[in-house]
BAMARVEX-531546 format. One line per field, with one value per residue: x, y, z of N, C-alpha, C, O in turn. Coordinates in Angstrom, 1 decimal. Each point is the difference from the previous one (the first is absolute). Layout:
N
n.x X, ...
n.y Y, ...
n.z Z, ...
ca.x X, ...
ca.y Y, ...
ca.z Z, ...
c.x X, ...
c.y Y, ...
c.z Z, ...
o.x X, ...
o.y Y, ...
o.z Z, ...
! end
This chain:
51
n.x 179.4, 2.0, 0.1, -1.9, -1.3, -0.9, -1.6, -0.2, -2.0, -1.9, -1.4, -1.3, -1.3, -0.8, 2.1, -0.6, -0.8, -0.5, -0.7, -1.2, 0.4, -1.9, -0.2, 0.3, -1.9, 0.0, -0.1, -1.7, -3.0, -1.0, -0.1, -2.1, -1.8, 0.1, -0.7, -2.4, -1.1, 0.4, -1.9, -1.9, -0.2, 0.1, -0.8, 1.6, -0.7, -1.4, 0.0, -1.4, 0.3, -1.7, 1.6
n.y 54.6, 0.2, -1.7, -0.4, -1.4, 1.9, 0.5, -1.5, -0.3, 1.1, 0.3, -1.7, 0.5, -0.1, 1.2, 0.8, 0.9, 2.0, -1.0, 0.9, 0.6, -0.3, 2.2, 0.8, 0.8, 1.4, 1.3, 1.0, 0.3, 1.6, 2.4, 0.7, 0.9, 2.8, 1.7, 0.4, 1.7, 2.4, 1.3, -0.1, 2.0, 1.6, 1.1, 1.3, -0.4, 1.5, 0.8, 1.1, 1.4, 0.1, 1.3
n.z 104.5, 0.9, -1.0, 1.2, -1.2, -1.2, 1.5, 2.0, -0.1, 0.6, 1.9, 0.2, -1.1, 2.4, -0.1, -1.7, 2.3, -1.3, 1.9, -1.5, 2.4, -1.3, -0.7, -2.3, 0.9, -1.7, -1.0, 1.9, -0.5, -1.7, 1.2, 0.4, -1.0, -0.8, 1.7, 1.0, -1.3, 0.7, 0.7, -1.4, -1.5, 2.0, -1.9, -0.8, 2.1, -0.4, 2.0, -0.6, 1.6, -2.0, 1.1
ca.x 0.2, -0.1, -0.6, 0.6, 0.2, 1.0, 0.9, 0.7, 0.6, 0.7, 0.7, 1.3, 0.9, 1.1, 0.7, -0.3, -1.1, -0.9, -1.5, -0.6, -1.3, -0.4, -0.6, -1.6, -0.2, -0.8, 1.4, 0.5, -0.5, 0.9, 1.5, 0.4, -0.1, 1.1, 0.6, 0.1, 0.8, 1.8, 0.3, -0.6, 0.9, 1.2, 1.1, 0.5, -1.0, 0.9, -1.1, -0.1, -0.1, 0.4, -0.5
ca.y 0.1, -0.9, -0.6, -0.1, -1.4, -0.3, 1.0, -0.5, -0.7, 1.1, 0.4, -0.9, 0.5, 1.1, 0.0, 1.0, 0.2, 0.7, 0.5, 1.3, 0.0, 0.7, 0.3, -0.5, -1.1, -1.0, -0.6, -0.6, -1.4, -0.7, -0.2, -1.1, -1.3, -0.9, -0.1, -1.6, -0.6, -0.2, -1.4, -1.1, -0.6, -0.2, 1.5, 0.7, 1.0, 0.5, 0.9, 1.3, 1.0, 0.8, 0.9
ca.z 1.4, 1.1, 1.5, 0.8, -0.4, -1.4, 0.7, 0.4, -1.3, -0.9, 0.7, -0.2, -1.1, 0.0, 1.0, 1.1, -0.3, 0.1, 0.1, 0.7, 0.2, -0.1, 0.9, -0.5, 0.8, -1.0, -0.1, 1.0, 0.0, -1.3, 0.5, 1.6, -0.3, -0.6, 0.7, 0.4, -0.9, 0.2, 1.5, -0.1, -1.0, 0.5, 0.0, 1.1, -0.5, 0.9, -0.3, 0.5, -0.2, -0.9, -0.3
c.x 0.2, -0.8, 0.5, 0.8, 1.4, 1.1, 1.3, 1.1, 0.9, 1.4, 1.7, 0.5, 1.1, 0.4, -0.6, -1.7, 0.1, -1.4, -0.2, -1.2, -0.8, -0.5, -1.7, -0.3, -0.6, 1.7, 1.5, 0.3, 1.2, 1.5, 0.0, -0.2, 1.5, 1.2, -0.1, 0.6, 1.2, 0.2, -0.1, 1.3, 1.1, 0.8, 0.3, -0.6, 1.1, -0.9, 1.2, -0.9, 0.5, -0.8, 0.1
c.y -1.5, -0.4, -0.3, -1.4, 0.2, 1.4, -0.6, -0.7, 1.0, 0.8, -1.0, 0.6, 1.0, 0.0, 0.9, 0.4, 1.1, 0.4, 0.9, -0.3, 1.7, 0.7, -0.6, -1.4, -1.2, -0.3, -0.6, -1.6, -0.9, -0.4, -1.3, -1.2, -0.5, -0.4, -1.6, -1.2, -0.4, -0.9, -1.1, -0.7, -0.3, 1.0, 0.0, 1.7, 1.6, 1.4, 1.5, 1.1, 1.3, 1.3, 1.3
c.z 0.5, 0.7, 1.3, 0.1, -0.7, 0.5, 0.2, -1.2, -1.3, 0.8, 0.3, -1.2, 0.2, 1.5, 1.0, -0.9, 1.2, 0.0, 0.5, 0.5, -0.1, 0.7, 0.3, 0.7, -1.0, -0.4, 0.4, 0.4, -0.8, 0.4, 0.8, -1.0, -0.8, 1.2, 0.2, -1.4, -0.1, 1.1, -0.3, -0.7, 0.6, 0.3, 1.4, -0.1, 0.7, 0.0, 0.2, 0.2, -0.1, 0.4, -0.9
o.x -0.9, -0.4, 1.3, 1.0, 0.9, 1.1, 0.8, 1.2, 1.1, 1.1, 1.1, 1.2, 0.7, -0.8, 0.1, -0.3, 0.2, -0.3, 0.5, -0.8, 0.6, -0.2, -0.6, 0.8, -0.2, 0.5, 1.0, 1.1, 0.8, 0.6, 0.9, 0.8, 0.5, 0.8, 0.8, 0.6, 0.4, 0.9, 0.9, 0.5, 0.6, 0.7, -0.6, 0.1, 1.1, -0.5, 1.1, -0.8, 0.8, -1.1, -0.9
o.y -0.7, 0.8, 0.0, 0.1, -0.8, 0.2, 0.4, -0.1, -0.2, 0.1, 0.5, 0.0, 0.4, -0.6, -0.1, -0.2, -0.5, 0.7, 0.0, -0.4, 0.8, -0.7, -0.5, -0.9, -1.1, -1.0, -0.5, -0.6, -0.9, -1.1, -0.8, -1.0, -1.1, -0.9, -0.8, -1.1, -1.2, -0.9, -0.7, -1.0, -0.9, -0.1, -0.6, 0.7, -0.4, 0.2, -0.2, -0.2, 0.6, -0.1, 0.9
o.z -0.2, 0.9, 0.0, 0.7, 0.2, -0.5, -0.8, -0.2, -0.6, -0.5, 0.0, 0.2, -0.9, 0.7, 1.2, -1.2, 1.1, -1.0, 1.2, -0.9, 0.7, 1.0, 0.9, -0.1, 0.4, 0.6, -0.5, 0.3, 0.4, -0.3, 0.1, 0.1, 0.0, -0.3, -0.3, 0.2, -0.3, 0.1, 0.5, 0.3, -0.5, 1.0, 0.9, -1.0, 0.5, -1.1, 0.4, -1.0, 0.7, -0.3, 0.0
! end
């Protein structure tokens, strides 16, 4: 598993990134942290919702 440090870093490897945030609120957490990750590192972030 990634970390959240080595997230961003692995993620630059590709043009586009897809993330699913979960319904489960314990994995939720996980989404936001990799979310602020993508911020920190620079991405251009872009959100939707999915019903």
């Amino acid at each position: 598993m990634l970390t959240t440090s080595s997230f961003a870093d692995f993620a630059t490897a590709f043009t586009e990134v897809v993330d699913f945030v979960p319904y489960e609120d314990s994995l939720k957490q996980l989404a936001r942290e990799r979310y602020k990750a993508y911020r920190v590192a620079g991405f251009n972030l872009n959100t939707a919702t999915w019903k």
